[in-house]
C-alpha positions as CSV (number, residue, x, y, z in Angstrom):
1,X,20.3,2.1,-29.9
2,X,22.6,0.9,-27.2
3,X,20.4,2.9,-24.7
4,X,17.6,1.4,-25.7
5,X,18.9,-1.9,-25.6
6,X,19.7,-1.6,-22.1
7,X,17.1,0.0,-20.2
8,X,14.9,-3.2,-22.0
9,X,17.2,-5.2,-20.4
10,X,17.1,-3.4,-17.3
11,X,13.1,-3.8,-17.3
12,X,13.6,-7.7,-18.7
13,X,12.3,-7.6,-21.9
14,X,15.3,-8.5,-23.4
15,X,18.0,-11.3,-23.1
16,X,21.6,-12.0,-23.5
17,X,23.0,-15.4,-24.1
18,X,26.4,-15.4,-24.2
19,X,29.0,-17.8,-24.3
20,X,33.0,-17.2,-23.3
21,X,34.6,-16.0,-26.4
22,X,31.7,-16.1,-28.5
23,X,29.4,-13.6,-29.9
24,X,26.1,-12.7,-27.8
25,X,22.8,-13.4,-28.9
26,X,20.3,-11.0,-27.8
27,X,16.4,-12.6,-27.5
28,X,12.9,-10.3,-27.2
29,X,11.3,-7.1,-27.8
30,X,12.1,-4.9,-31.0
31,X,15.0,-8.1,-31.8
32,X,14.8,-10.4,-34.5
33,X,12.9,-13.8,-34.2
34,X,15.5,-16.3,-33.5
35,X,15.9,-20.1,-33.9
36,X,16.5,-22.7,-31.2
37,X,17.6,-26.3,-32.0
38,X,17.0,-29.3,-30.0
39,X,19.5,-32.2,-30.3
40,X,20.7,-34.9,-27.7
41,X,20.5,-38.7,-27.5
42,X,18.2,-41.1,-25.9
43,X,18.7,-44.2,-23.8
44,X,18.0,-46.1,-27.0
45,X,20.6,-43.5,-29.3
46,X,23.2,-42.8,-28.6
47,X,25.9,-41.4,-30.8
48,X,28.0,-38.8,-29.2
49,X,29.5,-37.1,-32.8
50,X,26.3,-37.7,-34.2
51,X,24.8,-34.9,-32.3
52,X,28.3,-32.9,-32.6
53,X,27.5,-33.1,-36.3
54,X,23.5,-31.9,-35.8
55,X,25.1,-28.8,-33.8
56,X,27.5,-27.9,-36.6
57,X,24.5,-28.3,-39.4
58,X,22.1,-26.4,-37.1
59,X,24.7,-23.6,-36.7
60,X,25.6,-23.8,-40.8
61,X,22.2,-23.2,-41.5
62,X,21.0,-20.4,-39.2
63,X,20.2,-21.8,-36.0
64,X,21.1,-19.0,-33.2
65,X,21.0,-21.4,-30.7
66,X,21.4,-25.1,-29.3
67,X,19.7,-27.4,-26.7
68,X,21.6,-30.2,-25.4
69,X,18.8,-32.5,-24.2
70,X,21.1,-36.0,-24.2
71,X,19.9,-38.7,-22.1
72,X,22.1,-41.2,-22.9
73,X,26.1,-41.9,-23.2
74,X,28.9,-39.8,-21.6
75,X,26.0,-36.6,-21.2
76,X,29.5,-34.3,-20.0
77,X,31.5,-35.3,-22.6
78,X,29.1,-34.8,-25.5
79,X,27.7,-31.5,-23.7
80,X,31.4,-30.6,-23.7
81,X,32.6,-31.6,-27.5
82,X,28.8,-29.6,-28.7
83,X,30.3,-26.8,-26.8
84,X,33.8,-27.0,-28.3
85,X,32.5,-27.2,-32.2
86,X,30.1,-24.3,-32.2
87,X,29.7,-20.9,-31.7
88,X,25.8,-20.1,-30.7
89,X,24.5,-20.1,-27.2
90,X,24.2,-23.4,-25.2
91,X,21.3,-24.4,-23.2
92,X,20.6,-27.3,-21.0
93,X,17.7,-28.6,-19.0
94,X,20.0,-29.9,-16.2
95,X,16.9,-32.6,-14.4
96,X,17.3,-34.6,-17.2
97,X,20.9,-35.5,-16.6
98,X,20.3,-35.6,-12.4
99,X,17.2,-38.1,-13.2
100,X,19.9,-40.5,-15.8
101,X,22.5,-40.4,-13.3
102,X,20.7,-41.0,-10.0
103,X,19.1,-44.1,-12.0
104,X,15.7,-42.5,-11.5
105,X,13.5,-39.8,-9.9
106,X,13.3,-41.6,-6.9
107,X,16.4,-41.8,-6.1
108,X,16.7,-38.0,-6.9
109,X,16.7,-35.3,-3.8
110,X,16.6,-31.3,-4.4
111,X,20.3,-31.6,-3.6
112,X,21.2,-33.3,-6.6
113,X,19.3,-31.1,-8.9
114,X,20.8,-27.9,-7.5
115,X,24.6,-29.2,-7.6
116,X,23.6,-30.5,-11.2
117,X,22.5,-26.9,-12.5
118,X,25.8,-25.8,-10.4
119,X,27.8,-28.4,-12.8
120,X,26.1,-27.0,-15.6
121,X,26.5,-23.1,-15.2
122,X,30.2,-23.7,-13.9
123,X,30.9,-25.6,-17.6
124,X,29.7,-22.3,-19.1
125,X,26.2,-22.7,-20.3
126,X,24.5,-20.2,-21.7
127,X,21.1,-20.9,-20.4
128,X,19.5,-23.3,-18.4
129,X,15.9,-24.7,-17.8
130,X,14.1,-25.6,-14.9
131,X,10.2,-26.0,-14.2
132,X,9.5,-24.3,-11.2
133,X,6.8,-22.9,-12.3
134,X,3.6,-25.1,-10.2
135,X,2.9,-26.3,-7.6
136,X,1.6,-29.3,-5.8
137,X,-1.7,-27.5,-5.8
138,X,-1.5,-27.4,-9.3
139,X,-0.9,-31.1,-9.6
140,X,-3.7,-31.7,-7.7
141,X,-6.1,-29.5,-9.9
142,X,-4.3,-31.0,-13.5
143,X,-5.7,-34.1,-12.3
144,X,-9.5,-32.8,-12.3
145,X,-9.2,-31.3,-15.8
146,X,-10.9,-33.4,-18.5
147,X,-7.9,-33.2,-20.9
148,X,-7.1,-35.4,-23.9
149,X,-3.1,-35.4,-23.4
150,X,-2.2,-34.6,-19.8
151,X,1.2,-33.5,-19.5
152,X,4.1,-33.8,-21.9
153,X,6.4,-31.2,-20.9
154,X,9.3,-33.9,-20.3
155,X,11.5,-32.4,-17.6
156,X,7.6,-31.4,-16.0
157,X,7.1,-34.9,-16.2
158,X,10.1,-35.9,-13.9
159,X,9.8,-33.0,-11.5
160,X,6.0,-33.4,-10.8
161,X,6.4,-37.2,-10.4
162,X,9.2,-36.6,-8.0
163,X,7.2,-34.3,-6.0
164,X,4.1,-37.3,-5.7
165,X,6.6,-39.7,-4.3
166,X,8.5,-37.7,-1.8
167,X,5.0,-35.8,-1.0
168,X,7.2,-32.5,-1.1
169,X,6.8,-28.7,-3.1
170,X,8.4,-28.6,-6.2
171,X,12.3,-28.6,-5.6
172,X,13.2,-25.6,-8.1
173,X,10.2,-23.7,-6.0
174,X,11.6,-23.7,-2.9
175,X,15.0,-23.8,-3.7
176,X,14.6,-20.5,-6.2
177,X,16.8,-17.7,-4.7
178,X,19.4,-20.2,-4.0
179,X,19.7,-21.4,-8.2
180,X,19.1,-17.7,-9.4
181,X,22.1,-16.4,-6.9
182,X,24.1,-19.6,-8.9
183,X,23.2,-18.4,-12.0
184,X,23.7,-15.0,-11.3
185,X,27.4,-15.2,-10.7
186,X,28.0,-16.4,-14.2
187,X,25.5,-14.3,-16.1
188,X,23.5,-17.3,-17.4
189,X,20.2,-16.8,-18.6
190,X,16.7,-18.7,-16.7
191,X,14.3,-20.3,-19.0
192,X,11.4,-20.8,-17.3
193,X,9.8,-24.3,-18.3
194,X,6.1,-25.1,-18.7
195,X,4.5,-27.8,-17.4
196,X,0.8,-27.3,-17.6
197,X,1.0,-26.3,-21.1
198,X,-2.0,-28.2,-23.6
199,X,-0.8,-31.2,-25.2
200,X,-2.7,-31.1,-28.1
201,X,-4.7,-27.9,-30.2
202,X,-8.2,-29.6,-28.1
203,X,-7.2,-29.1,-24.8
204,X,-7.8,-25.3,-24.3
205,X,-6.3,-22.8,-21.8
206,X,-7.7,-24.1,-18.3
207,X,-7.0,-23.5,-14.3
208,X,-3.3,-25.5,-14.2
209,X,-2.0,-23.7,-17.3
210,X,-3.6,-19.8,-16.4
211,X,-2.0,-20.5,-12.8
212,X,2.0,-21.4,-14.2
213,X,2.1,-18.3,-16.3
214,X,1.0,-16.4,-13.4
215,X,3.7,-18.2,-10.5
216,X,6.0,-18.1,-13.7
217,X,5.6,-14.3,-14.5
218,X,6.0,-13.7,-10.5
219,X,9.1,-15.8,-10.5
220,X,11.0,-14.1,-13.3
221,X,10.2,-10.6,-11.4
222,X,11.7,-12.6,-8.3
223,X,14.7,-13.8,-10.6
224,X,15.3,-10.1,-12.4
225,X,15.7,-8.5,-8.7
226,X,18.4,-11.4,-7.7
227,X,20.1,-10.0,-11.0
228,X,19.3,-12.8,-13.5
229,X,17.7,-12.9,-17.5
230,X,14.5,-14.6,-17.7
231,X,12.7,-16.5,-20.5
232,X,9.0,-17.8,-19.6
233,X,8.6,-20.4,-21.9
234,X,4.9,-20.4,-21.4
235,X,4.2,-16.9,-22.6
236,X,6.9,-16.9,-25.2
237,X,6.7,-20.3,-26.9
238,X,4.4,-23.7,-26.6
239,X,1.6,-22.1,-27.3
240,X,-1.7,-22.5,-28.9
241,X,-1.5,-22.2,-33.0
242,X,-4.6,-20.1,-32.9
């Protein structure tokens, strides 16, 4: 079993989260089907051991993982007392916290997003995400498509409408090898966000979406060679009830 286990690994089919001192929690092929909770404050709510306590229930209950997706409050210190109360795998989708901090997106540079998922993996995170996954081309096509929700992928949202104002390629695009080798030295896993997915079960499969999975599916080869785990979140969830 433990040879199996690894040579999937090896290929990328499987994933390890892992958090220091605590148990691993293996993701994908031939594994059981595991749970993700998303908790984290807003601008408008925030109550920092209000989401300690939604960590602990998840966790009671069978969550096998946590997302910390705060917006609001002391994001470092309630990132940090989730981390101390619970045991599963932590992920974080590090823009969110740049964007809050900076004030806004256009006061954001590619910098400030790379030292943020720095900050992030060097706290111990078990997983980040980034959308990195389209391209201004992309943009430009979404725009054409006759769609009843346009985007609503959140940290999508803030990257793409960065990359309008400055009239530069997405910032975790061209700055790809440089976050995987950060990642890589602390063995945290890349979740590949997706921001052309359909908003709503009318809007079908179309040019934007087909084109992330296939950048995304090239990027986690890219990543696996640098030595990092991959999730796409496009092939593996936000999908299409049908």
């Amino acid at each position: 079993k433990a040879q199996i286990l690894l040579k999937k690994l090896a290929s990328g089919r499987i994933v390890i989260m892992q958090r220091k001192g605590k148990p691993p929690v293996g993701f994908g092929e031939g594994l059981k089907t595991k749970v993700n909770a998303n908790i984290g404050t807003s601008a408008e709510s925030v109550d920092p051991q209000g989401e300690v306590q939604k960590a602990k229930i998840a966790e009671k209950y069978g969550a096998d993982t946590v997302t910390d997706l705060s917006m609001g409050g002391p994001i470092d210190k309630i990132r940090n007392k989730i981390a101390k109360n619970t045991n599963t795998p932590l992920t974080t989708v590090p823009i969110y916290q740049t964007v809050i901090e900076k004030g806004s997106f256009k006061s954001m540079t590619d910098r400030d997003l790379i030292e943020m998922v720095r900050k992030h993996v060097n706290e111990g995170i078990s997983s980040v995400v980034i959308h990195a996954g389209f391209t201004r081309d992309m943009l430009k096509r979404l725009r054409g498509q006759k769609r009843i929700l346009g985007m609503v992928s959140k940290g999508g949202s803030f990257t793409s409408a960065w990359m309008l104002k400055t009239g530069k390629e997405n910032p975790f695009l061209t700055n790809f090898d440089e976050i995987c080798k950060i990642l890589a030295s602390r063995d945290v896993v890349l979740s590949l966000g997706n921001t052309m997915r359909s908003g709503c079960t009318h809007d079908f499969m179309d040019g934007p979406q087909k084109g992330e999975i296939e950048l995304n599916a090239k990027l986690a080869k890219r990543a696996n060679k640098l030595g990092v785990q991959v999730i796409i979140e496009g092939m593996g969830g936000h999908v299409s009830p049908d």
